[in-house]
N, C-alpha and C positions, 0 to 999 in steps of 0.2 A: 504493500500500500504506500509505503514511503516513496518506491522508484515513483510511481503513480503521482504521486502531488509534486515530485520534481519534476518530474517531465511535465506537467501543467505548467506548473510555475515558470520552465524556460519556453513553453509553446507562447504562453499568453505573453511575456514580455518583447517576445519579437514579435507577437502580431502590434501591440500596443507602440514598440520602438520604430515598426514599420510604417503604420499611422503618423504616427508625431515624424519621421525622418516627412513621408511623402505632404504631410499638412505643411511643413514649414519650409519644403522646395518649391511648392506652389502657393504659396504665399510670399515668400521670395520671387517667382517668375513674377507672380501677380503685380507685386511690390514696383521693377524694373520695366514690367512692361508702361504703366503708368508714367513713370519717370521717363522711359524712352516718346509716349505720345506728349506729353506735356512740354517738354524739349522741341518737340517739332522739328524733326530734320527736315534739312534743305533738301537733300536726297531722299529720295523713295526707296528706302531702304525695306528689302522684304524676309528682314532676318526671324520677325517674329510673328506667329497666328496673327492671321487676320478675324477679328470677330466678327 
């Protein structure tokens, strides 16, 4: 029963580490995309999703 709540315990931290890594890259993108329109390039630059 013990393996059992370890192996939980390292399943659930990587789902949970996996969340927070993927929430704070895309709020990062999110973050620069903004700062890249707000900037207004001179060039039509098509480095990033168009929404």
């Amino acid at each position: 029963m013990l393996f059992f709540d370890i192996l939980l315990g390292i399943v659930s931290t990587a789902i949970v580490g996996a969340i927070t890594i993927a929430v704070l890259w895309f709020s990062v993108y999110i973050a620069l995309d903004i700062i890249s329109r707000l900037k207004k390039y001179k060039k039509d630059d098509d480095w990033r999703i168009k929404f």
